[in-house]
N, C-alpha and C positions, 0 to 999 in steps of 0.2 A: 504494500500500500504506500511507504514512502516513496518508492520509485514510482509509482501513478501518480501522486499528488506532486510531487518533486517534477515531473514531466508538462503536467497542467499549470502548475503555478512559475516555472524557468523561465517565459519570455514576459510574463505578465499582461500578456493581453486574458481579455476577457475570458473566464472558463466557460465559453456555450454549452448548452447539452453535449451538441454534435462533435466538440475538440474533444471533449471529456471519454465519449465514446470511440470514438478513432485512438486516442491513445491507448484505452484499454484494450483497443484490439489489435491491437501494435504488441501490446504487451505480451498478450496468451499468444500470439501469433508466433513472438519470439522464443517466449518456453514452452512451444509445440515444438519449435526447429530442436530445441537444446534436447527436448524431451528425447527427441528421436536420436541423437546422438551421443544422450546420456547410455553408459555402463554399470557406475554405481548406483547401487538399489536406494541406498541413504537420498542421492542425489534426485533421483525418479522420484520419490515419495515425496522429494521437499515440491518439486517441479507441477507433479499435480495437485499436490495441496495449492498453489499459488495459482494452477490456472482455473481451478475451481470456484475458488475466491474471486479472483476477477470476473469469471464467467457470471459469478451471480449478479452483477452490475448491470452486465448486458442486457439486452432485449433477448429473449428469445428467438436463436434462427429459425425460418420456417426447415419444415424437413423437404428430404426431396420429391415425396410424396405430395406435400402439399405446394413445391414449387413449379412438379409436372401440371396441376391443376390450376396455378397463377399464369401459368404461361400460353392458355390454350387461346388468345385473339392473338398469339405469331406461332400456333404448334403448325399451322401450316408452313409458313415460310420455316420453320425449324425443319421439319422434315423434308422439303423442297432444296437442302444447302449440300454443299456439294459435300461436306464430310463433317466430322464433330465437330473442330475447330471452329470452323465457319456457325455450325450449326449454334453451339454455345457462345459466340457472337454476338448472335441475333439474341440469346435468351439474355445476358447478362447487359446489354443494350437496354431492353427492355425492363429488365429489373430494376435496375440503377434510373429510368424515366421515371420511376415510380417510388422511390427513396426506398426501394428494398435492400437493405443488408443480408448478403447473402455468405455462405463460402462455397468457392469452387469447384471441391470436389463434391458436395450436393446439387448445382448446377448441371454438373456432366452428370450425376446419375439421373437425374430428371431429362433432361435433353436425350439420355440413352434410353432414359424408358417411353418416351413420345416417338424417337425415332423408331423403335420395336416394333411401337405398337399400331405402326401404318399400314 
């Protein structure tokens, strides 16, 4: 929590909802990377305690389930694009029109479960 409040309060501009939130997810973003490259167990355990913690700040992400179903006024053009890349594109395009916070790898599995299911 120091390193969040220490992050929000460092330039002193305003702390908006929206900065507040971007840094948090800057944060767990960061000890998801360490997570994955952590060894010690000590290390692990402290890593999800912290992004736990933070998590509970956030909003809830939609699941990918519920993102294949936000998406269906472009699951055409999703399915229409020449490959995933492209196709999740158009989905994260769309998302973001829409001030959805999402993460990526929910996006591709939503985008893979519209293109399936053509």
């Amino acid at each position: 929590m120091r390193t969040a409040i220490g992050e929000v309060t460092r330039t002193g501009d305003v702390a908006s909802d929206e900065r507040v939130l971007t840094i948090l997810r800057k944060l767990v973003k960061a000890n998801q990377e360490t997570l994955r490259a952590a060894t010690d167990p000590a290390q692990k355990s402290v890593l999800e305690q912290e992004i736990g913690v933070l998590e509970g700040f956030l909003p809830r992400a939609p699941t990918a389930a519920e993102l294949a179903e936000m998406l269906g006024p472009v699951a055409t053009e999703i399915r229409a694009a020449a490959g995933l890349g492209p196709a999740q594109g158009i989905a994260m395009k769309f998302l973001k029109s829409n001030g959805t916070s999402v993460d990526g790898a929910d996006v591709r599995e939503a985008v893979t479960r519209l293109r399936d299911n053509a």
